[in-house]
C-alpha positions in Angstrom: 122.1 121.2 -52.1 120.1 120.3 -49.7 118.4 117.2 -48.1 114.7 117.0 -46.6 113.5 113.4 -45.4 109.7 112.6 -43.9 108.9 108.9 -42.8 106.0 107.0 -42.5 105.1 104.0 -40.9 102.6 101.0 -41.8 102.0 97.5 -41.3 101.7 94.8 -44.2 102.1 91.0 -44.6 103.7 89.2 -46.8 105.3 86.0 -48.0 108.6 85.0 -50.1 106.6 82.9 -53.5 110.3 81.8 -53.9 111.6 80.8 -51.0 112.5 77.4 -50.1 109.9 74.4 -48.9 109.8 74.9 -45.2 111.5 78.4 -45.0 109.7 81.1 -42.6 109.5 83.0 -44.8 107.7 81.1 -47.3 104.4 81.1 -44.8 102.7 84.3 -44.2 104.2 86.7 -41.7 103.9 90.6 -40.9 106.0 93.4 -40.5 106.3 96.9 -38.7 107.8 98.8 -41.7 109.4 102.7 -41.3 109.7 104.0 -45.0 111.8 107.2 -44.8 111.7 109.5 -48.2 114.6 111.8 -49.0 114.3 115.0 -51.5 116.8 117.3 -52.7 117.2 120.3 -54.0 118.0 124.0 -53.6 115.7 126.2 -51.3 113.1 127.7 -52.8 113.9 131.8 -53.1 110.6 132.5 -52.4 109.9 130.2 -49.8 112.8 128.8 -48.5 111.9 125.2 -49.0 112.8 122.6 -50.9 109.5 121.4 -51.1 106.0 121.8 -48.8 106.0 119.3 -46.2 102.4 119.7 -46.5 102.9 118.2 -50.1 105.0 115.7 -49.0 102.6 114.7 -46.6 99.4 114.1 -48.8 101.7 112.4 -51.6 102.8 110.1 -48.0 99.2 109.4 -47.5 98.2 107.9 -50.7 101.2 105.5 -50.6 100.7 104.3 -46.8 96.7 103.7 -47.1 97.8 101.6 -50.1 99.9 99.3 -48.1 99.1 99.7 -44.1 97.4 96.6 -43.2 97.8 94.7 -46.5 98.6 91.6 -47.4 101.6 93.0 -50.4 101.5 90.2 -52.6 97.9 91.1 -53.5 99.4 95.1 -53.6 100.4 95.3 -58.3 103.7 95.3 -58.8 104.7 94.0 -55.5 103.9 90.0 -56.1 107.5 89.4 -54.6 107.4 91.7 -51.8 111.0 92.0 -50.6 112.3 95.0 -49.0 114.6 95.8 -52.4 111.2 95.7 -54.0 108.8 97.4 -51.9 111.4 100.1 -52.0 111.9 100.9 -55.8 107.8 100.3 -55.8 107.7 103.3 -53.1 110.2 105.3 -55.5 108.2 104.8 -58.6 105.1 105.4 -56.9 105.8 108.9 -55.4 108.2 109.9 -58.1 105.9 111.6 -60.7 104.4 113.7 -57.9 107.5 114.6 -55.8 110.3 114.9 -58.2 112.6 116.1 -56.1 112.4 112.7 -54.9 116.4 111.0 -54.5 116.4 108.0 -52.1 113.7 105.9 -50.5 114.7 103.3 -47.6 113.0 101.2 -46.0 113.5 99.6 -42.7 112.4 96.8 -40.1 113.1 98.0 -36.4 112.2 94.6 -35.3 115.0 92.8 -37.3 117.8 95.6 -37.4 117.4 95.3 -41.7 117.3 98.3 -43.7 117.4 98.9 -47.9 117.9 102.1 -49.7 116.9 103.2 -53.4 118.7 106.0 -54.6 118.1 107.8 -58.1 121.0 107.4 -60.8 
């Protein structure tokens, strides 16, 4: 078994609906986000590869333009955007089209913080 992993970067805001009166994180803010997505599989015979990159790439594409420069509250399915949610929304999102598809993190360079989905 083997692992292949492509990132992509974007830039959203957000805010925490739930977080206390007077918490930071209750007003708007923005992040620098680095989503990494992690297949696995076996090699291809034919083509050695687990999966086009290519593939990878365009599936990438539609889930970056539909959060770069967003504000993710507005974004369905992400009205609480915290990092545990934005990542199982990534998941489910490229899922159906990359099925080899095992883990999704995603990470804030700024703040050191990190969160992985992995796949039962």
């Amino acid at each position: 078994m083997l692992e292949i992993t492509k990132s992509f970067a974007f830039e959203a805001a957000h805010f925490q609906p739930n977080a206390p009166a007077g918490h930071p994180n209750a007003r708007l803010h923005g992040h620098s986000f680095l989503a990494e997505v992690t297949l696995a599989g076996a090699p291809d015979p034919v083509h050695g590869m687990i999966r086009n990159l290519d593939d990878v790439e365009a599936a990438l594409r539609e889930v970056r333009e539909a959060l770069d420069h967003r504000l993710l509250n507005e974004v369905e399915g992400l009205e609480k955007p915290t990092m545990e949610s934005l990542t199982v929304w990534i998941f489910a999102r490229l899922k159906p089209t990359l099925p080899e598809l095992v883990a999704v993190t995603i990470r804030r360079p700024s703040l050191g913080q990190s969160c992985t989905y992995r796949s039962a």
